[in-house]
Structures are given as structure tokens and as C-alpha cells.
C-alpha positions as CSV (number, residue, x, y, z in Angstrom):
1,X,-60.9,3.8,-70.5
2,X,-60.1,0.5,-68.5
3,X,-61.7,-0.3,-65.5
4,X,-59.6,-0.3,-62.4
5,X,-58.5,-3.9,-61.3
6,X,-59.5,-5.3,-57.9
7,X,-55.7,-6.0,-56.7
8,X,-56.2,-7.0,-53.3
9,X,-59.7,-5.6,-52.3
10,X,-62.1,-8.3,-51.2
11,X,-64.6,-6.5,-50.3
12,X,-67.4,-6.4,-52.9
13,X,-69.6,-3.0,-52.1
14,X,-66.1,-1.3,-52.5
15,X,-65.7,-3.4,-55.8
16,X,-69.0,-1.8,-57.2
17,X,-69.1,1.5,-55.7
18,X,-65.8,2.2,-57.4
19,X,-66.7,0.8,-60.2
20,X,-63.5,-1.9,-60.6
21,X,-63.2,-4.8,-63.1
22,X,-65.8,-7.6,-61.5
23,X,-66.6,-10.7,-63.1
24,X,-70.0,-11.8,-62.6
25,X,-70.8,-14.6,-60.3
26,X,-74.0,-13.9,-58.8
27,X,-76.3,-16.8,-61.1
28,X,-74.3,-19.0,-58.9
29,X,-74.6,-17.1,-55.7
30,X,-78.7,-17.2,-56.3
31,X,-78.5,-20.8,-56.5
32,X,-76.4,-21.2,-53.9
33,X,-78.6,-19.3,-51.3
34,X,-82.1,-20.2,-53.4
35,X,-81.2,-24.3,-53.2
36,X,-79.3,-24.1,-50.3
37,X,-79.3,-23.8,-46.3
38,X,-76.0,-24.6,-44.6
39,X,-72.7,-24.8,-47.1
40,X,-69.0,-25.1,-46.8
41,X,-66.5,-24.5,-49.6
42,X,-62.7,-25.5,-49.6
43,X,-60.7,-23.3,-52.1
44,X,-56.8,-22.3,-52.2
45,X,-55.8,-19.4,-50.6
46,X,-56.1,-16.2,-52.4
47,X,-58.7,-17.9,-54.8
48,X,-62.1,-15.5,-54.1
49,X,-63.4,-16.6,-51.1
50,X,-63.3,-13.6,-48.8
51,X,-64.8,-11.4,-52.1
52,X,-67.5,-14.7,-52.5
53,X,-68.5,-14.1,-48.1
54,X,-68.8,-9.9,-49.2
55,X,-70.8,-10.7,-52.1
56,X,-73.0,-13.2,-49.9
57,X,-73.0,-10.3,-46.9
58,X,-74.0,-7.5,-49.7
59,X,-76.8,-10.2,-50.9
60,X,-78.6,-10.7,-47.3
61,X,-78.1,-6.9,-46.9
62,X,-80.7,-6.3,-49.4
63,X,-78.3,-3.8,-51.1
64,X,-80.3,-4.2,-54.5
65,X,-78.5,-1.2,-56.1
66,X,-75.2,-3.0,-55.4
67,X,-76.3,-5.6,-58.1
68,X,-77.3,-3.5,-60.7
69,X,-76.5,-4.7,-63.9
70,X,-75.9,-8.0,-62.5
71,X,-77.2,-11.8,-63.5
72,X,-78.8,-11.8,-59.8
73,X,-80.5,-8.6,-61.1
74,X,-83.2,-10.4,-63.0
75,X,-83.2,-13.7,-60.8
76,X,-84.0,-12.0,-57.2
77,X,-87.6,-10.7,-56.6
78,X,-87.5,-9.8,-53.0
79,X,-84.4,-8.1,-51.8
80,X,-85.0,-9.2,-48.2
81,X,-82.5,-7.7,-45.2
82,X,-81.2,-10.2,-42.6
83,X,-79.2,-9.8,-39.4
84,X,-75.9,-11.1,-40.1
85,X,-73.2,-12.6,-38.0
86,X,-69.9,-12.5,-40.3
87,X,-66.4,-14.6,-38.7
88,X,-63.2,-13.9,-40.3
89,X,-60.7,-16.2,-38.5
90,X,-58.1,-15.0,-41.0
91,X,-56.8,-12.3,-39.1
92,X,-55.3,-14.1,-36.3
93,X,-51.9,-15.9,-35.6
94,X,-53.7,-18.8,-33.2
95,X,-50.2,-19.8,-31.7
96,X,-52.1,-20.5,-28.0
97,X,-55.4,-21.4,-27.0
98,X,-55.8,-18.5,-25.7
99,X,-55.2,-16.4,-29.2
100,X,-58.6,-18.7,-30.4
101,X,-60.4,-17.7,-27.3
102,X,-59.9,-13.9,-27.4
103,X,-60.5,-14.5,-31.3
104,X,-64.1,-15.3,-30.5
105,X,-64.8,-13.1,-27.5
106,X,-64.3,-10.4,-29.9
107,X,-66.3,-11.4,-32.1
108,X,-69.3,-12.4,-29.6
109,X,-68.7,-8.9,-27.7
110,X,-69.2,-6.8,-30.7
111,X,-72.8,-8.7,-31.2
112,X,-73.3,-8.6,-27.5
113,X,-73.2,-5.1,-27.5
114,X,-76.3,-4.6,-30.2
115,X,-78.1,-7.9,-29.1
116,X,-77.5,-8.2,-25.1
117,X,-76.4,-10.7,-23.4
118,X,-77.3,-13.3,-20.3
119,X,-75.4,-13.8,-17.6
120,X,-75.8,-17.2,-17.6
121,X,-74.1,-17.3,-20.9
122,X,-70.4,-18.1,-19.9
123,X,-69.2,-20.4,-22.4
124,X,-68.5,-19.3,-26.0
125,X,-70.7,-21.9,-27.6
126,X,-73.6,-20.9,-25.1
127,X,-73.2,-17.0,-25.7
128,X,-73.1,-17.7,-29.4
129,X,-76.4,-19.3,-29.4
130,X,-78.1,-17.0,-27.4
131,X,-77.1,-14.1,-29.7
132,X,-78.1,-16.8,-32.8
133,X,-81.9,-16.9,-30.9
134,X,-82.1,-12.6,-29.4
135,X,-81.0,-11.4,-33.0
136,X,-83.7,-13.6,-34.6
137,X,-86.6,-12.3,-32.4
138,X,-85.2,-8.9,-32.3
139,X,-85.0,-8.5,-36.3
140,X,-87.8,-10.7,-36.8
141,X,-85.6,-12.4,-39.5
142,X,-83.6,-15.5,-39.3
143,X,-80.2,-14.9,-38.7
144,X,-77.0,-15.1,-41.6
145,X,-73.9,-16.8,-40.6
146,X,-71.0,-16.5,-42.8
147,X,-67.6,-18.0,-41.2
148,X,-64.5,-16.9,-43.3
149,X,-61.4,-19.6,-43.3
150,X,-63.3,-21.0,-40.2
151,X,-60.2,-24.0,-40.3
152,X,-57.5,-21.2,-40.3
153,X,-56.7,-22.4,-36.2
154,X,-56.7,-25.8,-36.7
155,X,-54.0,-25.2,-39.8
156,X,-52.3,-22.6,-37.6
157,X,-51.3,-25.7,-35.1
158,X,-50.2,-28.2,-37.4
159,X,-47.7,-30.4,-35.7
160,X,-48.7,-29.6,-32.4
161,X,-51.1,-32.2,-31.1
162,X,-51.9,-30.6,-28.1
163,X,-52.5,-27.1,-29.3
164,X,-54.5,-28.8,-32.3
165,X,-57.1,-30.9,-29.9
166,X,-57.4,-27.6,-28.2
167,X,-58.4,-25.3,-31.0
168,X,-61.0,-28.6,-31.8
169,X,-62.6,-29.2,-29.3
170,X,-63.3,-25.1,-29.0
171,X,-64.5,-24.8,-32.3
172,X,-66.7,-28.1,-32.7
173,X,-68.2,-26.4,-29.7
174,X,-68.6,-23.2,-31.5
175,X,-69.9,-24.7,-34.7
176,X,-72.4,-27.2,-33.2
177,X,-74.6,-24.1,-32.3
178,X,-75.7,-24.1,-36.0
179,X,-77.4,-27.2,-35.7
180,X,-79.0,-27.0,-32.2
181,X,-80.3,-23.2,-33.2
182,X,-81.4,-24.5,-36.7
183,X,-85.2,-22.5,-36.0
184,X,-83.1,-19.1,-36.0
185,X,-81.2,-19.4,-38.9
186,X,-81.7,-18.6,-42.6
187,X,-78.7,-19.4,-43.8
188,X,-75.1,-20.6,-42.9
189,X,-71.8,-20.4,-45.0
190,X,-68.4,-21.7,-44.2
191,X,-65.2,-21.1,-46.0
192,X,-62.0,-22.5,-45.7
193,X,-58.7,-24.2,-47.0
194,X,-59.4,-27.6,-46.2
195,X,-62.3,-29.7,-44.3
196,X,-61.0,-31.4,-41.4
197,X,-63.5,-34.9,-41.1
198,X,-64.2,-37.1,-38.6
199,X,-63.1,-36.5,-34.9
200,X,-62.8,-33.0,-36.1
201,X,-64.9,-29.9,-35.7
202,X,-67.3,-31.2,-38.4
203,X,-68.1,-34.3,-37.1
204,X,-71.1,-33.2,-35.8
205,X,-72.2,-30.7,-39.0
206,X,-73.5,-33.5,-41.1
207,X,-76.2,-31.7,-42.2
208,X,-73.4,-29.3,-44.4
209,X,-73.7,-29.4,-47.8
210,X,-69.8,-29.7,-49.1
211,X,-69.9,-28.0,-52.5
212,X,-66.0,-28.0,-53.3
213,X,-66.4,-31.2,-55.3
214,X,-69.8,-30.2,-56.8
215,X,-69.9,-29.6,-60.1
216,X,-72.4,-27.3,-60.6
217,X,-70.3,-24.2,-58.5
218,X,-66.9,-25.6,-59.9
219,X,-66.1,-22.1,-60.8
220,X,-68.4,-20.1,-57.9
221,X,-63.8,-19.1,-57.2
222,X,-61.7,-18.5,-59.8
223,X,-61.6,-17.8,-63.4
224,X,-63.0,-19.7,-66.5
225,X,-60.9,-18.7,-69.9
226,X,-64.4,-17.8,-71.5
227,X,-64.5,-15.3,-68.1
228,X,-60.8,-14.1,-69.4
229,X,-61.4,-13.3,-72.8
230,X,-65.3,-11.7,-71.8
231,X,-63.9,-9.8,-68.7
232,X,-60.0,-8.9,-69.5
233,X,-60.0,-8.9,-73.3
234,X,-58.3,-5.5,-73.1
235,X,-55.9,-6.2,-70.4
236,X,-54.8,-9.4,-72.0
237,X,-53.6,-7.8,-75.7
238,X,-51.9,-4.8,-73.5
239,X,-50.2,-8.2,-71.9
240,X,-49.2,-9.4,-75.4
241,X,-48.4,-6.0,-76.4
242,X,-45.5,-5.5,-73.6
243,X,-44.0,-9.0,-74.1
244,X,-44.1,-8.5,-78.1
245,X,-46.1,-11.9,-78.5
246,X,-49.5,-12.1,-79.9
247,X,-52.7,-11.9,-77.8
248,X,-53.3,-16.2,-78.6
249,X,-50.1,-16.6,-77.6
250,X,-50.1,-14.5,-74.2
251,X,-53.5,-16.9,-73.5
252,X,-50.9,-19.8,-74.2
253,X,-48.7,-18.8,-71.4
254,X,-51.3,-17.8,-68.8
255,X,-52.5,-20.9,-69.1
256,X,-49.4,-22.8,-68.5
257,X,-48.6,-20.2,-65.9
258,X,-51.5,-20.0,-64.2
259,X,-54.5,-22.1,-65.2
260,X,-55.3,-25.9,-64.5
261,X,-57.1,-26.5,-61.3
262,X,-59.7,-28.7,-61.0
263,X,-61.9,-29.6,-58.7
264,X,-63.7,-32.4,-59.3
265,X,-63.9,-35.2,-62.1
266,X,-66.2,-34.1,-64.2
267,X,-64.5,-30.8,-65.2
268,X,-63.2,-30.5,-68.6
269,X,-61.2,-26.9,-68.1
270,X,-59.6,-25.9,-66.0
271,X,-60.0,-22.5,-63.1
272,X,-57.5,-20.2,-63.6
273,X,-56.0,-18.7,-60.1
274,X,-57.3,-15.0,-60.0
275,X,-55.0,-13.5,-58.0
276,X,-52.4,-13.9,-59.9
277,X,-53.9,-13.2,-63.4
278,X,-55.0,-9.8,-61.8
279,X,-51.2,-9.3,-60.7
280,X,-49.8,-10.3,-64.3
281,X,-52.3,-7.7,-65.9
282,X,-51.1,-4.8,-63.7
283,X,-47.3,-5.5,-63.8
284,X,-47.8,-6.7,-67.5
285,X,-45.3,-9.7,-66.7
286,X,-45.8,-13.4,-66.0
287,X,-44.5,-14.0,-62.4
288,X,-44.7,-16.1,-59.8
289,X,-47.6,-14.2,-57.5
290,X,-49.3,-16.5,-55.2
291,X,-46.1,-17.8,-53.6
292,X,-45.1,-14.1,-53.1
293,X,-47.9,-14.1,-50.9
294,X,-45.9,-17.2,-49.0
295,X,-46.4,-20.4,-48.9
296,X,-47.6,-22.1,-45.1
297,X,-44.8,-23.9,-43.4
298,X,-47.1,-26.2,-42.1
299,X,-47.3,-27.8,-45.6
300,X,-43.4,-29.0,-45.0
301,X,-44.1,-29.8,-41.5
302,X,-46.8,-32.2,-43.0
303,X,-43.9,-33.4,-45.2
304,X,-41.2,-33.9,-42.6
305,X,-43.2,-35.7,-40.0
306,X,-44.7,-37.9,-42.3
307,X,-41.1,-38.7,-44.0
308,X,-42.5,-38.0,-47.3
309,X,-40.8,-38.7,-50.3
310,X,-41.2,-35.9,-52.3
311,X,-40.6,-37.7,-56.2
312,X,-44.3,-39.2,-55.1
313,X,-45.7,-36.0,-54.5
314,X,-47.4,-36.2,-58.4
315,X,-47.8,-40.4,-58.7
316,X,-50.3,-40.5,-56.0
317,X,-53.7,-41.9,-56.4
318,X,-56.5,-41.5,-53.9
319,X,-60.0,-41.5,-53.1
320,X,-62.1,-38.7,-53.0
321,X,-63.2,-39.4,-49.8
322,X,-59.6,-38.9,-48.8
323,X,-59.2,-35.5,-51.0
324,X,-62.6,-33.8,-49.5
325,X,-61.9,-34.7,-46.0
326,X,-58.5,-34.0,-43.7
327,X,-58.3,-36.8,-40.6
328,X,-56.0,-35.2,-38.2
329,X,-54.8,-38.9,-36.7
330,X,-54.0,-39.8,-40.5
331,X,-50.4,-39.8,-41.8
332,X,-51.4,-39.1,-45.1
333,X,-50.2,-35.4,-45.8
334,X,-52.0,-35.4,-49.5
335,X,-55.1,-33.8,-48.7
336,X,-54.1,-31.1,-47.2
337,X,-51.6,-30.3,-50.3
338,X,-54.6,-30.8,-52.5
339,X,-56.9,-28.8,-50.8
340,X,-54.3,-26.1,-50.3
341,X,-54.1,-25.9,-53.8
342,X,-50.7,-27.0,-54.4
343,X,-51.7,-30.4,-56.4
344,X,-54.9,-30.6,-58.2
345,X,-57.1,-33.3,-60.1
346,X,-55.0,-34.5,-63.5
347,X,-57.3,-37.9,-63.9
348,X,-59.7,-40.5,-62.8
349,X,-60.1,-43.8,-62.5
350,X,-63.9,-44.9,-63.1
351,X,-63.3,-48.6,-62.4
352,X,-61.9,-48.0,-59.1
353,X,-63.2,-44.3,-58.4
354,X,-59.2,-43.4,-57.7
355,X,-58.5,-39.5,-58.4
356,X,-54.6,-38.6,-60.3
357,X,-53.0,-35.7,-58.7
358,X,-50.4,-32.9,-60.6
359,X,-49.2,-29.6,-59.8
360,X,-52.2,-27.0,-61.6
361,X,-49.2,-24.9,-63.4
362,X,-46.0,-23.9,-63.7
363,X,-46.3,-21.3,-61.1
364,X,-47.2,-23.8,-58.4
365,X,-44.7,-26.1,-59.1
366,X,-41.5,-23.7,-59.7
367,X,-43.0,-22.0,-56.6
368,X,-43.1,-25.0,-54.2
369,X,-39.6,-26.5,-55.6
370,X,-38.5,-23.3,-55.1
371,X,-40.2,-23.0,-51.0
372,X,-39.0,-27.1,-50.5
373,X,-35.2,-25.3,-51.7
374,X,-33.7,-24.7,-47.9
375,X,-35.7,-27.1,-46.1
376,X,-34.6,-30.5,-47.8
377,X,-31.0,-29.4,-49.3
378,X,-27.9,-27.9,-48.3
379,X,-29.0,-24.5,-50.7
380,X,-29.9,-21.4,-48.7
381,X,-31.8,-18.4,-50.0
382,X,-29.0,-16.7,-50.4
383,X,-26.6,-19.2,-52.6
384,X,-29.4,-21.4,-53.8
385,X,-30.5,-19.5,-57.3
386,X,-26.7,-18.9,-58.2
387,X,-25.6,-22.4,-57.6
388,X,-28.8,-23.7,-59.9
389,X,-28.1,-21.5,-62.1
390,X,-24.9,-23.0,-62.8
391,X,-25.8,-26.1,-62.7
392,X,-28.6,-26.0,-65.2
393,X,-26.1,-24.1,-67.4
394,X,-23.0,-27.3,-66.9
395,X,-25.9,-29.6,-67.1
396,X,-27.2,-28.0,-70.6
397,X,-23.7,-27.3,-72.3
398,X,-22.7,-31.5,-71.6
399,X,-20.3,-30.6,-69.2
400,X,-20.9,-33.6,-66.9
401,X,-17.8,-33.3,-64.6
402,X,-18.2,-29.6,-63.5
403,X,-22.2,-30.4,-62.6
404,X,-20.6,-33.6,-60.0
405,X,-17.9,-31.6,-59.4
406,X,-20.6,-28.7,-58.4
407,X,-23.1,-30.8,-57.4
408,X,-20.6,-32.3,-54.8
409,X,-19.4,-29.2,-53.3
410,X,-23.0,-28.3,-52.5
411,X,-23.6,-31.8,-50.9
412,X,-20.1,-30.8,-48.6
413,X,-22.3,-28.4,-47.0
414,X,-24.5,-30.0,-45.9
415,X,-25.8,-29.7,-42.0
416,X,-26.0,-32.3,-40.1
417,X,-29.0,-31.8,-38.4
418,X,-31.2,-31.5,-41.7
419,X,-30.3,-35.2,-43.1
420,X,-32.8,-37.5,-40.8
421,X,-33.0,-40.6,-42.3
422,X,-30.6,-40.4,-44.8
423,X,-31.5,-42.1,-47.3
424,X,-35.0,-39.9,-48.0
425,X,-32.7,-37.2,-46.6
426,X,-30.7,-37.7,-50.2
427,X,-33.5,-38.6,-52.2
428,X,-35.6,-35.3,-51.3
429,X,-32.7,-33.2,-51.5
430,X,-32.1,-34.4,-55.5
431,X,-35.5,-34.5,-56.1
432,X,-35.9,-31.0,-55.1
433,X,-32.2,-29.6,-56.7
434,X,-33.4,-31.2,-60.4
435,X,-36.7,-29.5,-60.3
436,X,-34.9,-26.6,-59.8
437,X,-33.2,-27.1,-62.9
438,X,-36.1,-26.3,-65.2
439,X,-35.8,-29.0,-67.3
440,X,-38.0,-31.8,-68.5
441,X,-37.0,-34.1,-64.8
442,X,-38.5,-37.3,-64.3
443,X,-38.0,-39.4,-61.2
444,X,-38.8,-42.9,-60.3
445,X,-39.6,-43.8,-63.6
446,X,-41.1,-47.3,-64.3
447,X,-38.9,-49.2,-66.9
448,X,-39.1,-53.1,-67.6
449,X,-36.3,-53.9,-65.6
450,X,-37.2,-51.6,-62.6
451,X,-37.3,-48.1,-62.2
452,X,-35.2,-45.3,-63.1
453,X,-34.0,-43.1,-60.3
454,X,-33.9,-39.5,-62.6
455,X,-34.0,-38.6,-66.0
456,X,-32.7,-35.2,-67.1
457,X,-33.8,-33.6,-70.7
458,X,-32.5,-31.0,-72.0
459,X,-32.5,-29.8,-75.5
460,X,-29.8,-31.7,-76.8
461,X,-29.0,-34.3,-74.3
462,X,-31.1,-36.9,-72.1
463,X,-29.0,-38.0,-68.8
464,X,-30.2,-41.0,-67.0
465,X,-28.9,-41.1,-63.1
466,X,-28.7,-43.9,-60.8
467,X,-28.4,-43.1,-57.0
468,X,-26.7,-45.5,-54.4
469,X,-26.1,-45.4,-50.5
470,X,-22.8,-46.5,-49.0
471,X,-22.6,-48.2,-52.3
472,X,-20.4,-47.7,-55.5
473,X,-20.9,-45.2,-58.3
474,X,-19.6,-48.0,-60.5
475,X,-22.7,-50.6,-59.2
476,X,-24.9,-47.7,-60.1
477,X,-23.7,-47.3,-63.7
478,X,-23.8,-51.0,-64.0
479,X,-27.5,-51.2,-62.4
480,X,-28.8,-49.1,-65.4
481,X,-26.7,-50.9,-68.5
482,X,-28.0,-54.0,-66.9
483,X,-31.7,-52.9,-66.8
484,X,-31.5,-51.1,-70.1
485,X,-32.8,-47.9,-68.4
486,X,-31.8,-46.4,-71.6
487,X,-33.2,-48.1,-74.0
488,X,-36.8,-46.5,-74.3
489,X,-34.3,-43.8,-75.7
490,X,-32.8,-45.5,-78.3
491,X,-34.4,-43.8,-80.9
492,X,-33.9,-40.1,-79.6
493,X,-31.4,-37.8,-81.4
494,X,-30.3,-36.3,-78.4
495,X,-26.9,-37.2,-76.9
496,X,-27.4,-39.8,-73.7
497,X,-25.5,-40.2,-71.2
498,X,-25.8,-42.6,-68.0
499,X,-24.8,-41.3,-64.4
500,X,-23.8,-43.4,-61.3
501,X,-23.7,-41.5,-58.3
502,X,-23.5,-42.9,-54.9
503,X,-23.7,-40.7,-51.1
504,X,-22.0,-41.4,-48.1
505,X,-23.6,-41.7,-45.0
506,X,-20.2,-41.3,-43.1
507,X,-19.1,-38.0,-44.9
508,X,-22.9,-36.8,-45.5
509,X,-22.1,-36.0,-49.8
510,X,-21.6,-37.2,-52.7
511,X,-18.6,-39.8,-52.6
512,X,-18.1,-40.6,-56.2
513,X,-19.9,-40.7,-59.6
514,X,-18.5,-42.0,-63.0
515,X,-20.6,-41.5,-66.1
516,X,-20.7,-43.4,-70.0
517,X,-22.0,-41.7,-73.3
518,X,-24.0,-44.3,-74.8
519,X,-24.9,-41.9,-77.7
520,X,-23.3,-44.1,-80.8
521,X,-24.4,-47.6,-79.3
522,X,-27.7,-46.9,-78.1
523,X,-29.6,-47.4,-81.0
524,X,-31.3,-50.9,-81.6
């Protein structure tokens, strides 16, 4: 009989007592809390963490029997109980600073209430620590701290500067109390989404062990495949069996699906993202189930006020001091993508210590096309999958006048007060439309004589466009003969076919295009 799977329970005594699929992480969790005294880990949302705090709660409980059967099992001697103070800030919309405030009190009133108070203790920060030292004495143990998507406030006020420096400065206050009451405490966990540096609320945690980038608990969240194939062996052929493909081959596809995070440079294989694997054994379908969960809208306000161009999204290269740390003064919006798990490590540089950044899967990336969709084109939810639909199918049939024709009439539509500066205006709005297309799309590709504006593959046919503002389709065309933008396809079978578009900034659309099959004279 299979085990139950965990879909959407995060809470790890349930996980056991119930006896539901678990995969074992507790050799990391020893030597997490055996080498360890304050830690913070960034994951993606939905990735383990809130199971990871439950497991660490259960731990410091000294619920032995919980473990049974576990690594941890044979590793732990002792078993020790501890009083422990557990924060979820995940529960919370934090649209006022008075949303963070009440937050806290709650928190603080419900410990209050089993370790007393002072009334001399008016500031959250100062009640905090008092509790930190009473439940210390009280217990005779030093106290737990476990702080669950502790940066969920300052991600809730994204793009609001004022609301931003107010959740700060309330939390570095809040957060500073594990240093000064360092005596009282046995150990300290903090989870989030991303790590916000500097002049934020870490600046004065420096004695915080960042694991995210560590290699040793690269997989403490998440799933390895070995983990897969131990763990889900049986859910994985019932996979292959309902989409009549064989069991390798349904491994194939969750891969591409679902797989290919990484977290630091030294990791060979990639974590696959659990929730979703645990959603595609249930249904017994590959779908897209993180973003069902929805994606934050503070990623496109990142985006937006940073005027962004989204064909750079996957050609950046950075350090990894800028990856493990969020500046909010900086107008850099790639951390916080990374860290939010919607572009992951592809490479790095040893010369120059620069990390390469890609979308982890096909999920993520058909997933945040998909979310970019109504904020940087003229589709809407409910036109946008139709009108892709037929355009992918004009596109793939060679039918190069219906998909201007159509692509022009979705331009016409366009409102006004979405286009910005127009020319990234354009630019992000094709970008996003030809990722929709699920083909092979390249953009800004370097060529000798420049670089390629888009290149469509399909099947049987490779289209090569050239954009232009308040220019002339026909200066387009020209601009890739001239460069031989097509040339590095000479050798292809497929058809070709160049594309010169240009936009209007007076009517907002497309104004013209003409087009040349190169096909016959192409080869060298």
C-alpha cells in the first residue's frame, strides 16, 4: 500500500504520526544544530522550509519517538527539551506598519502570558528580550528561536519606500535582541525568500551563519533524483503508467519540468522543486504547480521600476555577493528573482568569480512568461492563450502574413497607459509574446556584425526578426541582409525567412513589416 503524500502539510509531527511519504533529512538537521548556533537559509517559496522549522521545533522538543527510524535516530544521544519561541510572519498581509506591529504583539502576548512580563517593557524589541532572558531562568534551558519567512514584511512593501524603511527599522530592532541576549539562547534559525544586506535588518546579525550558498546543506530543501527514485519509486512508474511512457522516460520529463536549481557553484545536480513533484504524483500529470500557487507582484514591480529589459533576464552575470544579499537602495532587481527562485545558477566564472543565471525548468519559465503576459503586452487573461495559440499555429504552418497580420491587431489594442518608455515598452512586450510561443526563441543574439533582435525555430522553419522604432520595416530587412544575421544558418535544412518589422510611437503598433525567404540562397 502507498504511503499517503504530504500535499500541503508542513507540519512534521503530523507528517509522522500519520505515517505520510517523508524523505529523510535529519543527518543534515544534526549537523546543522550540532555545528551550528545562529543560521539563516533563503529558499523559494514552497521549497520545504516551514516542514525544515517543524522538523527543527520537533528536534528541540525532545520528541525522540517522532524520529524513529530516522538518520538522527543513531546520531542524537541526548534528546534534550528546550523552550521555544517559533515566528511565522507568513501569515500576514503587512500592507501598514501597523499590520507588522500587531504581527508581533501577538506573538510576544502569547509568550507573555506563560513567561510574564515587565512593565517597563514597552517596546517590542525590549519585551522580546525580556521573555528571551525569563524563559531561560524559568526552564533552566537556553531558549530556541526559529523565525519562519522572517523577510516576508519587507517583500510585502516592495515599491513603497516609506512603508519599506518602516517595517526595517522595526524588525532590525526585533532581530538585534539575538545578539545582545546571546547568554540565553541555544539556538537561532531564520528562514526566508531572500536576505536583505546592508542598511537592512541584518546589518547588525553578522554573527549569522548564511547557509543558502553552502554546500554542504545544498539539499537540507528540496529533492535530489537519488531521493526520487529511493523515496517515490512507486509513485513515479504509476506516473509513467498514466501517460503511457516508460518510467526513464517520466524521470526525463520531471526533470525538464521540474528539476534544475542550484544553489551554489559547486553543485553538480540539480534540486528538484517538491511541491510540485508531490502535486504531479497525485494528479498523475505534469503541470505547472508552483505558479498556481501565484507568483508575487512585487517581482514585476521590481521589473517596472527598474525599466528592465526582460530579453536580459537569462544573459546576466553577477557576483555572489550580489546573489546572497538584497540592497534595498540598489536598482538591480536580479537578486531578488534569484533568490525567489525564478532564475537559478547555470555557470561560473572562476577567473572572475562571476555566477550565469537561467530559468531552473520549464515550469518556471512558461510560468513567469505566462505571469509577465498582461503586465507588458496588450494580451489579457482572457484573450491572451487564444491569440498565442494562433499565432504559434501561423507561425509553425509558414504563414508569415496572417502572424503580422495577427500580431498587428493585437498591438492595435494596446493601452496607453501600459507603454512607458516605448521603446522597452515594445521590446518587453515581444520578448514576452515569443516566449509564449513555445518555441526554441532567442533574443539579442550576438552575431559578427551585431546582434540579432529574435530568432524563431520551429520544426521546419528558422525566422530571423529585426525590430525598428519610427523607422522602416524595409531598413530593418536590410539591417539583417547587410549584417548576415542569417548566415550562421546557412547550413540548416529548415526553411529561413527574414522579418523587418518596425512600431510606431504615434499610433502605439505595429506600422509595417515586409519579410524575404532566403531558403535557396542562403547556403555558402
Amino acid at each position: 500500500m502507498q504511503r499517503p503524500l504530504p500535499i500541503g502539510i508542513q507540519t512534521f509531527t503530523e507528517i509522522r504520526e500519520k505515517g505520510y511519504a517523508y524523505v529523510d533529512k535529519t543527518a543534515l538537521v544534526y549537523k546543522l544544530v550540532s555545528e551550528n548556533k545562529y543560521v539563516f537559509l533563503s529558499r523559494p517559496r514552497r521549497f520545504g522550509k516551514s516542514l525544515l522549522m517543524s522538523t527543527l521545533e520537533s528536534y528541540f522538543s525532545g520528541r525522540k519517538e517522532l524520529f524513529h527510524g530516522l538518520a538522527i535516530e543513531g546520531l542524537e544521544q541526548q534528546w534534550k527539551s528546550y523552550p521555544i519561541f517559533h515566528l511565522d510572519l507568513n501569515q500576514n498581509k503587512y500592507d501598514t506598519p501597523e499590520s507588522l506591529v500587531a504581527e508581533l504583539n501577538n506573538f510576544l502576548t502569547a509568550l507573555e502570558e506563560k513567561y510574564g512580563t515587565r512593565p517597563s517593557e514597552t517596546a517590542l524589541a525590549m519585551r522580546f528580550s525580556g521573555l528571551i532572558e525569563r524563559a531561560a531562568k524559568k526552564e533552566g534551558r537556553q531558549v530556541v528561536i526559529l523565525v519562519d519567512e522572517y523577510d516576508k514584511p519587507m517583500l510585502s512593501a516592495i515599491g513603497n519606500s516609506e512603508l519599506q524603511e518602516a517595517f526595517r527599522s522595526e524588525l532590525k530592532a526585533f532581530y538585534s535582541v539575538l545578539k545582545s541576549q546571546d547568554r540565553y539562547i541555544e539556538f537561532a534559525f531564520l528562514t526566508g525568500v531572500t536576505k536583505f544586506g546592508k542598511i537592512s535588518v541584518f546589518s547588525d546579525l553578522n554573527h549569522l551563519y548564511d547557509i543558502s550558498m553552502a554546500r554542504d546543506y545544498t539539499s537540507i530543501c528540496g529533492f535530489t533524483e537519488q531521493e526520487i527514485r529511493d523515496n517515490f519509486g512507486t509513485e513515479v512508474e504509476a506516473l509513467a503508467q498514466h501517460n503511457n511512457i516508460s518510467t526513464e522516460e517520466a524521470y526525463r520529463q520531471l526533470r525538464d519540468n521540474y528539476d534544475g536549481y542550484h544553489f551554489n557553484r559547486f553543485q553538480k545536480e540539480g534540486i528538484f522543486n517538491p511541491f510540485s513533484l508531490l502535486f504531479t504524483f497525485k494528479n498523475k500529470a505534469f503541470d505547472d504547480y508552483w505558479f498556481e500557487t501565484g507568483t508575487p507582484t512585487y517581482l514585476v514591480t521590481l521589473l517596472q521600476n527598474f525599466n528592465y529589459r526582460l530579453d536580459e533576464l537569462t544573459e546576466e552575470q553577477v557576483t555572489g555577493d550580489v546573489l546572497n544579499s538584497i540592497d534595498p537602495t540598489s536598482q538591480n532587481p536580479i537578486p531578488v528573482i534569484y533568490q525567489s527562485g525564478y532564475l537559478t545558477i547555470s555557470g561560473y566564472d572562476e577567473e572572475f568569480q562571476l555566477y550565469s543565471l537561467d530559468f531552473p525548468n520549464r515550469e518556471v519559465e512558461r510560468g513567469f512568461t505566462r505571469f509577465l503576459v498582461p503586465f507588458y503586452t496588450p494580451l489579457r487573461a482572457n484573450n491572451g492563450p487564444s491569440n498565442i495559440a494562433l499565432l504559434a499555429r501561423d507561425i509553425r504552418s509558414g504563414r508569415v502574413e496572417a502572424f503580422m497580420q495577427r500580431l498587428q491587431a493585437i498591438f492595435a489594442d494596446t493601452d496607453y497607459r501600459i507603454v512607458g518608455k516605448r521603446e522597452l515598452y515594445f521590446q518587453n512586450a515581444v520578448t514576452v509574446i515569443f516566449k509564449m510561443l513555445s518555441f526554441n526563441v532567442d533574443t539579442e543574439r550576438p552575431a559578427n556584425g551585431g546582434r540579432m533582435d529574435m530568432i524563431v525555430k520551429t520544426a521546419s522553419s528558422i525566422y530571423i526578426f529585426e525590430f525598428k522604432l519610427d523607422k522602416s520595416a524595409g531598413e530593418a530587412l536590410q539591417q539583417i541582409k547587410d549584417k548576415g544575421y542569417h548566415l550562421p544558418f546557412a547550413t540548416d535544412p529548415r526553411t529561413k525567412t527574414l522579418i523587418g518589422v518596425n512600431f510606431s510611437s504615434e499610433t502605439r503598433g505595429i506600422s509595417e513589416w515586409t519579410y524575404e525567404d532566403v531558403t535557396a540562397n542562403s547556403v555558402l
